[in-house]
C-alpha positions in Angstrom: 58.1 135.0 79.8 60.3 131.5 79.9 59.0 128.2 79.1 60.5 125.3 80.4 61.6 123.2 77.6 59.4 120.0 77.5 61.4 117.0 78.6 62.1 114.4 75.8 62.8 110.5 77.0 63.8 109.7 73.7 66.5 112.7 72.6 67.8 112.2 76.6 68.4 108.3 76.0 70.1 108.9 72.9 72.4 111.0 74.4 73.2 109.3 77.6 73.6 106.1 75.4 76.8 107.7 73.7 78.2 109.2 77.2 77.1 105.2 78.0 79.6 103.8 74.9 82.2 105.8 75.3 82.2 105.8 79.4 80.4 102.3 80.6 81.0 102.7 84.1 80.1 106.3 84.4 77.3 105.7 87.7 75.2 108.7 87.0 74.7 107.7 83.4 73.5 104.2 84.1 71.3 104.7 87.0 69.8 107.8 84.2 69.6 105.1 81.8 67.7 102.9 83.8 65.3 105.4 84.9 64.7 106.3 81.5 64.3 102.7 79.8 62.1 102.2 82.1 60.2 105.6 81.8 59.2 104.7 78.2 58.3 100.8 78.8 61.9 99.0 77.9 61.5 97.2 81.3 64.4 95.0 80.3 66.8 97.4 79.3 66.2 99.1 82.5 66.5 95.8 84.5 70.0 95.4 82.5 71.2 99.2 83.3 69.6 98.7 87.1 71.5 95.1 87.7 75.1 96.9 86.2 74.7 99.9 88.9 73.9 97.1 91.2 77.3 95.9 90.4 79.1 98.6 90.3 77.6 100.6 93.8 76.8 97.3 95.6 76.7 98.8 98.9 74.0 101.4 97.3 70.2 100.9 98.9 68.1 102.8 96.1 70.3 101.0 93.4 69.1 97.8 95.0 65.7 99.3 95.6 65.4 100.0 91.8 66.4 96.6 90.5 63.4 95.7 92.8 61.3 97.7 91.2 62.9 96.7 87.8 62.5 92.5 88.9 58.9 93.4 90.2 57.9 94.9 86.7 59.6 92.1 84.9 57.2 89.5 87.1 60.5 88.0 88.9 58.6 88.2 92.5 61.7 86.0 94.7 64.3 88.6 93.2 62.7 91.3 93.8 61.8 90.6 97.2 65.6 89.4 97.6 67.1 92.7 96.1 64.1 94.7 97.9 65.1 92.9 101.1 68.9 93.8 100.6 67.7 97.7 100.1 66.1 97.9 103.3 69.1 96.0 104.9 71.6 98.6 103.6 69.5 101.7 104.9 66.7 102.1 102.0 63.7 103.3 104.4 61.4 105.7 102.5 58.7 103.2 103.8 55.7 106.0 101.9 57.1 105.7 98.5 57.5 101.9 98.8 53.5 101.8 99.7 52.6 103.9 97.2 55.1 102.7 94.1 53.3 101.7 91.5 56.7 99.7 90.4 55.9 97.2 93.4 52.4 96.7 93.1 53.0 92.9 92.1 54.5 92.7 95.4 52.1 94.4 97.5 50.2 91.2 98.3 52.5 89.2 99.1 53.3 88.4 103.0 56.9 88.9 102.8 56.4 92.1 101.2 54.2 93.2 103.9 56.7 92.5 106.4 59.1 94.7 105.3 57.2 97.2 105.9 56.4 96.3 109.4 59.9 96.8 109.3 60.2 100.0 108.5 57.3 101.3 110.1 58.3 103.5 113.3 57.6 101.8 116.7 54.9 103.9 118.8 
């Protein structure tokens, strides 16, 4: 019988915070890091690690759609509608998971936020 080993956010940002030292461009390690940061509540070290993939994939959409979500936890509304905006603009359409995101939900009210979604809703 196998177990599946239990995940650990801690042991995994340890270790992908030495690949981060020694290789600080390395994509897949800094969109991992932001994920994780964020995962265990260090909002702003995930907004740092999510604005650096930003940089460095800048025609990415879900590295723009998770400084959003990073600018929307963080309570900066206008830049996370801006980076949110330029998601959808480069092909970010997964229009369920934005409803639903609970990274967004200080966005959800607002009108602007609405009609981005009556963006990306299909036309009947």
């Amino acid at each position: 019988m196998s177990h599946k080993p239990k995940s650990d956010p801690q042991f995994e940002i340890g270790f992908y915070e030495a690949v981060h030292r020694r290789c600080p461009d390395y994509v897949d390690v800094v969109g991992l890091l932001g994920g994780l940061y964020t995962k265990v509540g260090r909002i702003a070290d995930g907004l740092k690690m999510d604005r650096k993939l930003v940089r460095l994939e800048p025609d990415n959409p879900t590295a723009h759609y998770n400084l959003a979500c990073s600018l929307a936890l963080c309570k900066k509304r206008p830049d996370a509608l801006k980076s949110l905006r330029k998601a959808v603009s480069l092909g970010y359409d997964d229009l369920d998971w934005m409803q639903q995101d609970p990274d967004l939900e200080t966005l959800k009210a607002d009108p602007e936020f609405q009609q981005l979604l009556r963006k990306l809703k299909p036309q009947s």
